[in-house]
Backbone as CSV, one residue per row, in Angstrom:
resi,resn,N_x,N_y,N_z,CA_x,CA_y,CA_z,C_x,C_y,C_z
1,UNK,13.939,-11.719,-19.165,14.231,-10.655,-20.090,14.103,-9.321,-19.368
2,UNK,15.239,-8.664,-19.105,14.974,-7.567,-18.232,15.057,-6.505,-18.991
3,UNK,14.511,-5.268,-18.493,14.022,-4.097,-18.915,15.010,-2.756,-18.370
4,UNK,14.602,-2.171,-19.158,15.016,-0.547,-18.536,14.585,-0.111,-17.368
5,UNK,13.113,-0.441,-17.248,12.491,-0.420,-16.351,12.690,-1.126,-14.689
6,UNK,12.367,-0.921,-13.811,12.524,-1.484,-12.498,11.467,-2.024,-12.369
7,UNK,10.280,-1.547,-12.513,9.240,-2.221,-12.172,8.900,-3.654,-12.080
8,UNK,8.237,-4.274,-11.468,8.216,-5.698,-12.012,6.511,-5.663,-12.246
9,UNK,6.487,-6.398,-13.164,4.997,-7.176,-13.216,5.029,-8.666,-12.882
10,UNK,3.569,-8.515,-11.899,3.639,-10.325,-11.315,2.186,-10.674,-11.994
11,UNK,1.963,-12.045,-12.157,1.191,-12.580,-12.936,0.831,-13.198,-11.951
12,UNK,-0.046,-13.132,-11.360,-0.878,-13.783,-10.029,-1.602,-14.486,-10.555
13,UNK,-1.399,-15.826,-10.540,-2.660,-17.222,-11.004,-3.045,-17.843,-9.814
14,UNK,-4.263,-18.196,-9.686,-4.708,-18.960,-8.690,-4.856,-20.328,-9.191
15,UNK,-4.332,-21.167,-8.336,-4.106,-22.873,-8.553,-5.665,-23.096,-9.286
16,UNK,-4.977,-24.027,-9.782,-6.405,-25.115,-10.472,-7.534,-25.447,-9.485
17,UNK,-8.735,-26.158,-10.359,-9.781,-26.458,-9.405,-9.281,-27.356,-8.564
18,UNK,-9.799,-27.606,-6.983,-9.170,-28.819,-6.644,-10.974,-29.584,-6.111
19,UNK,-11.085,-31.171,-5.792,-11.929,-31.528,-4.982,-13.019,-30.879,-4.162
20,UNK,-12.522,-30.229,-3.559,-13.259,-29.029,-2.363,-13.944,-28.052,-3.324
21,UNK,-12.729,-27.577,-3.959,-13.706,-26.156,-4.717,-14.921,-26.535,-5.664
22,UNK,-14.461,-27.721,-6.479,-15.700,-28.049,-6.978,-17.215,-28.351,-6.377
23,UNK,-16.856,-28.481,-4.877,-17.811,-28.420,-4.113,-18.542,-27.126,-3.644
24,UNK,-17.315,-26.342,-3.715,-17.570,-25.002,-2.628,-17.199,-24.974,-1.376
25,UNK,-15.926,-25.752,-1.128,-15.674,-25.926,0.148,-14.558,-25.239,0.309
26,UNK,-14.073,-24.822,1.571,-13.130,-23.740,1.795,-11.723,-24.525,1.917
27,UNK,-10.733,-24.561,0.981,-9.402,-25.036,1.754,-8.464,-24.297,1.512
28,UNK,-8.046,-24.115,2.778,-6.947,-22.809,3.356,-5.568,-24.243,3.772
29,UNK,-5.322,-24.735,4.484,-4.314,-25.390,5.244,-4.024,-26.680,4.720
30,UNK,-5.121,-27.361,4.197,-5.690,-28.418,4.162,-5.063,-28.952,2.525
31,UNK,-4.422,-29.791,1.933,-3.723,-30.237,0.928,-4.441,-31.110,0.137
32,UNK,-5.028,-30.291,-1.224,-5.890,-30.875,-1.719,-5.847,-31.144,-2.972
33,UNK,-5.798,-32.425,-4.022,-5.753,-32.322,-5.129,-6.297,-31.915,-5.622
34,UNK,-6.170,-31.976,-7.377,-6.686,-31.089,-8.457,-7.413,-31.864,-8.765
35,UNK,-8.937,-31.613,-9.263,-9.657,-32.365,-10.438,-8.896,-32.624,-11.655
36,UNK,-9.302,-33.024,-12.193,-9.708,-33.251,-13.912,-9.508,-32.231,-14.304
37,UNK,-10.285,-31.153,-14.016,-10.652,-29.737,-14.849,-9.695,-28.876,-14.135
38,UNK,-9.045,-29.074,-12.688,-7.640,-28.344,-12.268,-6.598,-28.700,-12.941
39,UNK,-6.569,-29.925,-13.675,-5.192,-30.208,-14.259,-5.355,-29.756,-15.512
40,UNK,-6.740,-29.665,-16.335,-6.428,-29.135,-17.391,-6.211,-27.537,-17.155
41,UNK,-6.746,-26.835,-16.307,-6.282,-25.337,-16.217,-4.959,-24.855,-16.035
42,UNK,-4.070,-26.305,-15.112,-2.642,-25.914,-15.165,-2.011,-26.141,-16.863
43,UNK,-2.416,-27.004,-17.330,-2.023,-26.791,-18.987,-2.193,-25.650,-19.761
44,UNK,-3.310,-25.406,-19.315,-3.829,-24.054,-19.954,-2.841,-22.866,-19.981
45,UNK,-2.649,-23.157,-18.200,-1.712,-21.813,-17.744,-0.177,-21.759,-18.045
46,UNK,0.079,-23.553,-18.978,1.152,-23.298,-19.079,1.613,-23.154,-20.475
47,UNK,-0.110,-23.205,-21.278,0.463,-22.641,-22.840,0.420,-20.966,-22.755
48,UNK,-0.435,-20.924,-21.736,-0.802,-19.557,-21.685,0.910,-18.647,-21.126
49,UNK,1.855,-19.430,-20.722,3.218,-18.859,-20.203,4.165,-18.992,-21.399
50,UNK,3.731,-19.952,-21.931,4.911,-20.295,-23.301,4.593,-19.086,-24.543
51,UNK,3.706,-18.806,-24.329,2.937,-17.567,-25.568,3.408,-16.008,-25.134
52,UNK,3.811,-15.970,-23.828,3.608,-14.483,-23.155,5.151,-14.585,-22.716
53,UNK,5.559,-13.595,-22.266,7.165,-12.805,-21.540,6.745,-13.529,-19.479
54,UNK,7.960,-14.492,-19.939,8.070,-15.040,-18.444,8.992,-14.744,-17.919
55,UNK,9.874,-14.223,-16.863,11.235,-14.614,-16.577,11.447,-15.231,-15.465
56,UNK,10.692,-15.512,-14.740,10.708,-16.576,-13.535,8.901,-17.235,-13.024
57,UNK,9.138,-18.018,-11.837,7.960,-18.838,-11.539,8.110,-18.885,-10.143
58,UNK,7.205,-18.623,-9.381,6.989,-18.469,-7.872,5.809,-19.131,-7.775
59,UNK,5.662,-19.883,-6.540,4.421,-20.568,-5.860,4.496,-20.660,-4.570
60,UNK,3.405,-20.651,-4.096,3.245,-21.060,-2.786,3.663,-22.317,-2.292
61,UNK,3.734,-22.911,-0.904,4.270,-24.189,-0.754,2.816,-25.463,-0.694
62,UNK,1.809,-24.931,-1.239,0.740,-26.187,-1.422,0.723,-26.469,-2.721
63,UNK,0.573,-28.447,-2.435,0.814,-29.099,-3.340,0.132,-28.460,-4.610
64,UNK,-1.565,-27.498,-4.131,-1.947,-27.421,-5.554,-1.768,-26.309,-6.329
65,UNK,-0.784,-25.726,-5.531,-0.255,-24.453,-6.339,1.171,-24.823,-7.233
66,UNK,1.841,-25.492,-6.734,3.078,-26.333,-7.222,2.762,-26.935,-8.625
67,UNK,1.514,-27.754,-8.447,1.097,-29.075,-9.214,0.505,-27.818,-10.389
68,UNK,-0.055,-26.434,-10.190,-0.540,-25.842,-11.008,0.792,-25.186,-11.980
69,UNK,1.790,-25.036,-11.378,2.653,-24.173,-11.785,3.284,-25.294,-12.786
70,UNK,3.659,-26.475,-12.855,4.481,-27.359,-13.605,4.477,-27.720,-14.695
71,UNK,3.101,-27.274,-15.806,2.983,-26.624,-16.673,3.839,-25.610,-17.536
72,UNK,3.608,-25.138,-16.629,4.463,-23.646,-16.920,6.262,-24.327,-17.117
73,UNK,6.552,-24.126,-16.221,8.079,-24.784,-16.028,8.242,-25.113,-16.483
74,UNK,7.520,-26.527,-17.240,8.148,-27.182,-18.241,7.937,-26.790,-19.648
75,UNK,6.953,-25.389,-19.576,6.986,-25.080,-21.316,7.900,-23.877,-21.126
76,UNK,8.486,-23.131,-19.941,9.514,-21.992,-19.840,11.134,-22.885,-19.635
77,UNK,10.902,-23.941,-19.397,12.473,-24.366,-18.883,13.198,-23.846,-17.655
78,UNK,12.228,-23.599,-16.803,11.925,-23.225,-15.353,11.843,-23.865,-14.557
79,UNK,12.610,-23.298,-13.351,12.118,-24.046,-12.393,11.492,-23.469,-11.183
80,UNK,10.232,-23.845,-10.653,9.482,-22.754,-9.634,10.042,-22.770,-8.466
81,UNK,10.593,-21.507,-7.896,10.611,-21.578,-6.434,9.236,-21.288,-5.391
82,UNK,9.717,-21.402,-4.413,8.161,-21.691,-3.633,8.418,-20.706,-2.089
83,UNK,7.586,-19.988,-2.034,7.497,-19.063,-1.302,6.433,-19.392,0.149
84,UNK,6.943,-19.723,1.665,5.918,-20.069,2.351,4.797,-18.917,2.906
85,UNK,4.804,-17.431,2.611,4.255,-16.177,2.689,3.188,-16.782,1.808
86,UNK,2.790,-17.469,0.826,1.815,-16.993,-0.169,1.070,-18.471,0.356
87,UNK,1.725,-18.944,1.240,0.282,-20.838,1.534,-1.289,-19.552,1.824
88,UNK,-2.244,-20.422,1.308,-3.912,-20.269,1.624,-3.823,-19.028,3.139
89,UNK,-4.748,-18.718,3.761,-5.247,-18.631,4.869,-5.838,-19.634,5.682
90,UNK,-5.687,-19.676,6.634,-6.620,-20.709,7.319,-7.893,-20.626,8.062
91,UNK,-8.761,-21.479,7.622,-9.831,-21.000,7.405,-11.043,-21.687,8.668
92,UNK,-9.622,-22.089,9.922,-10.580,-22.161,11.142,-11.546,-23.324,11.055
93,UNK,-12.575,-23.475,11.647,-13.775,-24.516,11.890,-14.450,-24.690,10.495
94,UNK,-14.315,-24.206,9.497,-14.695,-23.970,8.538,-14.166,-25.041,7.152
95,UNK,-12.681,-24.952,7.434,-11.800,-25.510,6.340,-12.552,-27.182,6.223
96,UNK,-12.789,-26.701,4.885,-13.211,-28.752,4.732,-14.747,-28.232,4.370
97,UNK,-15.384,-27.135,4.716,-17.202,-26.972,4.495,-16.936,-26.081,3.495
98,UNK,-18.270,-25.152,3.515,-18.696,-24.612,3.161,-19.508,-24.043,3.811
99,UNK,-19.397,-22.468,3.351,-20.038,-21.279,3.884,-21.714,-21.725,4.419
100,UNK,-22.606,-22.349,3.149,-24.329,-22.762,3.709,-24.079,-23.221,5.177
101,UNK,-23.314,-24.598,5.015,-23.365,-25.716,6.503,-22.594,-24.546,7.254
102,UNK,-21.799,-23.542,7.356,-21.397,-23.060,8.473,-22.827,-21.672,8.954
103,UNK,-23.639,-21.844,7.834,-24.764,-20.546,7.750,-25.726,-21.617,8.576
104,UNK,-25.687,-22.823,8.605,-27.069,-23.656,8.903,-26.465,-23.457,10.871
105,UNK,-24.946,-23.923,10.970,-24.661,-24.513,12.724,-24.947,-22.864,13.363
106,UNK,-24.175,-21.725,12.302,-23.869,-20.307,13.198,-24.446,-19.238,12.707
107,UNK,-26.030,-19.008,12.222,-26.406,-18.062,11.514,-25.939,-16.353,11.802
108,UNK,-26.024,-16.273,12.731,-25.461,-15.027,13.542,-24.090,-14.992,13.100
109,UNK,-23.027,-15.440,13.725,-21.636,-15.429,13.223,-21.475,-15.553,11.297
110,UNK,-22.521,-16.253,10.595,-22.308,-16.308,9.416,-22.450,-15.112,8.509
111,UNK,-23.490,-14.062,9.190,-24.070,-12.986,8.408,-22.900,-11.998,8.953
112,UNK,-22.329,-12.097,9.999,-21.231,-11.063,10.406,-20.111,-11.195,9.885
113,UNK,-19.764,-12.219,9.127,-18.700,-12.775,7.805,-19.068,-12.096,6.904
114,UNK,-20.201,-12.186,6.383,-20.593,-12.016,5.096,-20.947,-10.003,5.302
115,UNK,-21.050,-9.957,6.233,-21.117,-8.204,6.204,-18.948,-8.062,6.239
116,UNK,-18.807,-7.930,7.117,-16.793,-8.080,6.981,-16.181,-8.935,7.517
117,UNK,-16.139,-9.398,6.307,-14.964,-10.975,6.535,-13.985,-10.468,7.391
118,UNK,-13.521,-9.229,7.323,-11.963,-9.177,8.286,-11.952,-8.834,9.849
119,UNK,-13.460,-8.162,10.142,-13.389,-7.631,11.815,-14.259,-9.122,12.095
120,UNK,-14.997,-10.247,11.287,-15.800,-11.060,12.015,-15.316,-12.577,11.289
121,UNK,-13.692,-12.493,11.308,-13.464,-13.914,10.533,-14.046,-15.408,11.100
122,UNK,-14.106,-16.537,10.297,-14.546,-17.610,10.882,-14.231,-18.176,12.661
123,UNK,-14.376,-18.890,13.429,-13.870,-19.129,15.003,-12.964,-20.253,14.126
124,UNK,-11.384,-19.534,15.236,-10.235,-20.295,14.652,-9.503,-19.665,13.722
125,UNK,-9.777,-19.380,12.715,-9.283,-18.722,11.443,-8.162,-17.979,11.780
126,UNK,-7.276,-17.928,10.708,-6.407,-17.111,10.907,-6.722,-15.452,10.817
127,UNK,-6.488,-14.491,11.552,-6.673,-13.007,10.996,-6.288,-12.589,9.766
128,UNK,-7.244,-12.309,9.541,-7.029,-11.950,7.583,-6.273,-11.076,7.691
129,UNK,-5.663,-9.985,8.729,-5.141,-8.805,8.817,-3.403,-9.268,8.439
130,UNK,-3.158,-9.859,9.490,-1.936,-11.066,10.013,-1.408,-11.722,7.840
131,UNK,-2.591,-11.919,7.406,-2.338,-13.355,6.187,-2.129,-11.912,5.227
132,UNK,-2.871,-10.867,4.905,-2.563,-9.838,4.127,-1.378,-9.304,4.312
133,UNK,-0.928,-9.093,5.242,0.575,-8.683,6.007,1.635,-9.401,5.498
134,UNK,1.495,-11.116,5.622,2.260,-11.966,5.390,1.953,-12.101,3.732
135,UNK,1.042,-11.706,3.062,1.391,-12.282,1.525,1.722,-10.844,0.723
136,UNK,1.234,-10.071,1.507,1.692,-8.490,0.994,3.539,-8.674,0.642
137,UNK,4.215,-8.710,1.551,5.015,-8.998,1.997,6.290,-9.846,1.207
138,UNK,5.042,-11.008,0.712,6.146,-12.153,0.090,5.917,-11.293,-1.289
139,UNK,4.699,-10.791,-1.814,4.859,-10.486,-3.450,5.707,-9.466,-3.301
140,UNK,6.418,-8.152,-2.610,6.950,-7.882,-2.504,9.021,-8.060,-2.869
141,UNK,8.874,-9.105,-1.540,9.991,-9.923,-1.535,10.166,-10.544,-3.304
142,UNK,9.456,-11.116,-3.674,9.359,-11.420,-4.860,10.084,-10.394,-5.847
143,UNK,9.041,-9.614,-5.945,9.101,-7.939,-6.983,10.651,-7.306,-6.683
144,UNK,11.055,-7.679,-5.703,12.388,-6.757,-5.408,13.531,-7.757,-5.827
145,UNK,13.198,-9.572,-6.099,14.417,-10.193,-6.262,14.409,-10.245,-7.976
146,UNK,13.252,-9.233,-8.550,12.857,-9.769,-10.134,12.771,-7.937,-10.694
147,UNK,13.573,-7.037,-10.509,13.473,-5.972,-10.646,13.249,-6.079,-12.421
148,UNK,12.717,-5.198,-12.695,12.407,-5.103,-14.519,12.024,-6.216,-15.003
149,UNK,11.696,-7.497,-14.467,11.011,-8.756,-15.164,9.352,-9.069,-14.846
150,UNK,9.053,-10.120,-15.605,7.545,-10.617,-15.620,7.713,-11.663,-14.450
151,UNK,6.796,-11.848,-13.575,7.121,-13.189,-12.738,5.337,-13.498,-12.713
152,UNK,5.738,-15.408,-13.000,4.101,-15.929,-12.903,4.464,-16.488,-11.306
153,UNK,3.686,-16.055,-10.256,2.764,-16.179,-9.222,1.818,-17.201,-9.014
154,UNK,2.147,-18.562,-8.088,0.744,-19.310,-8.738,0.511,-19.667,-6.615
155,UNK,-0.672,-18.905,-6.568,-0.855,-19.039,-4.900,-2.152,-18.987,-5.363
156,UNK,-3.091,-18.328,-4.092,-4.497,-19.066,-3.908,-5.749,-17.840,-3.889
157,UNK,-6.666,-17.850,-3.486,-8.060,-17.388,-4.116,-8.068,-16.160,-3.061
158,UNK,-8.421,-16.302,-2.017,-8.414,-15.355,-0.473,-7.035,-14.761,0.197
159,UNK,-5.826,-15.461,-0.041,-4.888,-14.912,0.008,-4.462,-13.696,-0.909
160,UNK,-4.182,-13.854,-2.194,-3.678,-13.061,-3.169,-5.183,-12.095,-3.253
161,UNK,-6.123,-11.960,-2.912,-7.454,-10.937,-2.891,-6.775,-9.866,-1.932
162,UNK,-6.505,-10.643,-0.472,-6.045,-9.475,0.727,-4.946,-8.952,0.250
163,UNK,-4.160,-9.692,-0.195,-2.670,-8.786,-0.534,-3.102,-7.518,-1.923
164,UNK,-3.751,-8.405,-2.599,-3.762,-7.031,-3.726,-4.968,-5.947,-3.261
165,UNK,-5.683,-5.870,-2.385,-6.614,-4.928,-1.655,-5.185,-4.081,-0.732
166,UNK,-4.610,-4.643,-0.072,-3.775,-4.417,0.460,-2.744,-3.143,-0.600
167,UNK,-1.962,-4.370,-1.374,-1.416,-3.107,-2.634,-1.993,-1.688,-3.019
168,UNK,-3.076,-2.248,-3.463,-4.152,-1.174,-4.202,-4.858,-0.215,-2.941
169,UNK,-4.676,-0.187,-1.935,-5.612,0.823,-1.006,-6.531,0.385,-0.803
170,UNK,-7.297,-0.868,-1.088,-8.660,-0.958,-0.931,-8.841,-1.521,0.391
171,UNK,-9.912,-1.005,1.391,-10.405,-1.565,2.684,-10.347,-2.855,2.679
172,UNK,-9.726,-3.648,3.084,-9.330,-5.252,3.502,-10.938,-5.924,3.610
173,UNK,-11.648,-5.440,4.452,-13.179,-5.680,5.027,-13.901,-5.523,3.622
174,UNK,-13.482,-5.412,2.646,-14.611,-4.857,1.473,-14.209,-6.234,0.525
175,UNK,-12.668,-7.107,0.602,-12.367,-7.854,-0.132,-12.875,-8.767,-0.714
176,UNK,-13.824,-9.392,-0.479,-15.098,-10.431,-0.826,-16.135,-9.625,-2.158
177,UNK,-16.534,-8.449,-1.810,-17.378,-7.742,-2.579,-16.330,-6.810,-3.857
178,UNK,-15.475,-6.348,-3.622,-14.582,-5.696,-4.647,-14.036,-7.118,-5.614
179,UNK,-13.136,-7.868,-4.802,-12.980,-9.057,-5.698,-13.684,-10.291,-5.465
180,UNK,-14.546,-10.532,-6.135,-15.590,-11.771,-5.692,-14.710,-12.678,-5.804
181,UNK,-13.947,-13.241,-6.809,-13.064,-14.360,-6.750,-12.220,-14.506,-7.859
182,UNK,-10.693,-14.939,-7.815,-10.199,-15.359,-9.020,-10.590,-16.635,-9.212
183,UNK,-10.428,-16.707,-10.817,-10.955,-18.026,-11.246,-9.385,-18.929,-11.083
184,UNK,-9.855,-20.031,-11.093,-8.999,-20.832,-11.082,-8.436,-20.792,-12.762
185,UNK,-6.609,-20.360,-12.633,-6.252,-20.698,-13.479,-6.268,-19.238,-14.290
186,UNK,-6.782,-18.179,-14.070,-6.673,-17.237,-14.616,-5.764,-16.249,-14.137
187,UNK,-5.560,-15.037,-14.771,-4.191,-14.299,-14.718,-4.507,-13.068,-14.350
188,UNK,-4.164,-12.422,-13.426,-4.284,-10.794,-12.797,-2.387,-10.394,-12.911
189,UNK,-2.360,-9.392,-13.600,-1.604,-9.034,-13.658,-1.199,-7.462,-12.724
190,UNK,-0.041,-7.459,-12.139,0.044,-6.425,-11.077,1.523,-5.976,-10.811
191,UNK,1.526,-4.826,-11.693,2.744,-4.271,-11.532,3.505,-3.700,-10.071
192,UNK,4.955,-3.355,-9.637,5.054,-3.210,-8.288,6.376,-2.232,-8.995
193,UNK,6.543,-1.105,-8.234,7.114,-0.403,-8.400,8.160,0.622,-7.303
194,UNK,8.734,0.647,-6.695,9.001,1.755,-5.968,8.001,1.704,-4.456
195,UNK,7.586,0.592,-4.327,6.601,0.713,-3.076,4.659,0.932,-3.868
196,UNK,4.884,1.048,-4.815,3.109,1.567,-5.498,2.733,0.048,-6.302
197,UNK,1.961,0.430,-6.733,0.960,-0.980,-7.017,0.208,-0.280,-8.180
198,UNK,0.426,-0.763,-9.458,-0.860,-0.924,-10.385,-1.183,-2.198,-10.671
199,UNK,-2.688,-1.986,-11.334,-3.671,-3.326,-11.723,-3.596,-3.082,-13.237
200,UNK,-3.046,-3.602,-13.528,-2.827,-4.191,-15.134,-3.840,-4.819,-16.005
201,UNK,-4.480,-5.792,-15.139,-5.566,-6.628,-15.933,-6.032,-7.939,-14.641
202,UNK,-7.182,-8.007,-14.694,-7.743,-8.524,-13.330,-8.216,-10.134,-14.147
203,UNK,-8.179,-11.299,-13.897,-8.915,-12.465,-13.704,-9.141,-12.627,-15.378
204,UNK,-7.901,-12.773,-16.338,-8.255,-12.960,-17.250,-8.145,-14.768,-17.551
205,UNK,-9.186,-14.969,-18.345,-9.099,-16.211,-18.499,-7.796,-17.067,-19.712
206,UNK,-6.882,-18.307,-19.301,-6.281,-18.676,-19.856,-6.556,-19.627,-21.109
207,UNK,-7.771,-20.194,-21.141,-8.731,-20.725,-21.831,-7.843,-22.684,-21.474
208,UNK,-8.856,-23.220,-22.034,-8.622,-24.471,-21.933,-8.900,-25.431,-22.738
């Protein structure tokens, strides 16, 4: 449903819970199903699309951003395209743990994460600088093929943080502490305009 307007608004959802996260484990690269409670959040997200102004569906190319979006699709009569700019980050020696066990092998390297994730990323990892660049980039690409429409967004937790720090001006290195985390399954909405960036509504929940 297009507008007068140019602007686009994107509806940035982060995939359902998967295995790992219910753990607390980091997966960036790594192809991971959904729980139980990830598949009900993609339902969620997809009554939550049938209720609201959709006009298209974008995802990343991991299975659990796909598997989150199909919901949706099938209550919009959509079909998602898939964007390879918006896959996870990779998350180096790390992917598969969690932050404690990488705090127990590298205490030193762990506290220099946790002061700025972006000048002291995990060993291996991709540069968060490099992954903000590249997902900045695709929501972009996105926003410019959807001028005056709503588009739901369904990519991942640490990716879509750098890009919208990125949008918004905020120091990349601060991204952990400004946005602690989207929830799985919830909706940040983020208008794109002319090159500018507003925040609409941050990590609202779709309920379940």
């Amino acid at each position: 449903m297009s507008t007068t307007s140019r602007s686009t608004t994107l509806l940035l959802a982060r995939h359902g819970q998967t295995v790992w996260h219910a753990e607390n484990r980091y997966a960036g690269v790594s192809d991971v199903d959904l729980t139980e409670e990830g598949r009900a959040q993609a339902e969620a997200l997809g009554r939550w699309a049938a209720a609201h102004p959709v006009d298209a569906v974008w995802t990343s190319t991991m299975s659990r951003a796909v598997a989150t979006a199909e919901p949706a699709c099938h209550a919009l009569g959509l079909a998602a395209r898939r964007e390879p700019g918006l896959r996870e980050c990779d998350f180096g020696v790390v992917e598969g743990r969690t932050l404690a066990e990488f705090e127990a092998e590298n205490p030193v390297r762990a506290k220099a994460f946790r002061a700025d994730p972006v000048s002291y990323p995990f060993p291996e990892a991709e540069d968060p600088r490099a992954a903000a660049a590249r997902g900045t980039r695709a929501l972009r690409r996105i926003a410019e093929t959807h001028p005056g429409e709503r588009v739901l967004v369904v990519a991942h937790n640490t990716l879509l943080r750098l890009a919208l720090c990125t949008a918004l001006s905020i120091p990349l290195g601060e991204y952990r502490r400004v946005l602690p985390s989207l929830r799985n399954g919830a909706v940040t909405e983020l208008r794109l305009e002319d090159g500018s960036a507003a925040l609409l509504s941050f990590n609202v929940p779709c309920g379940i």
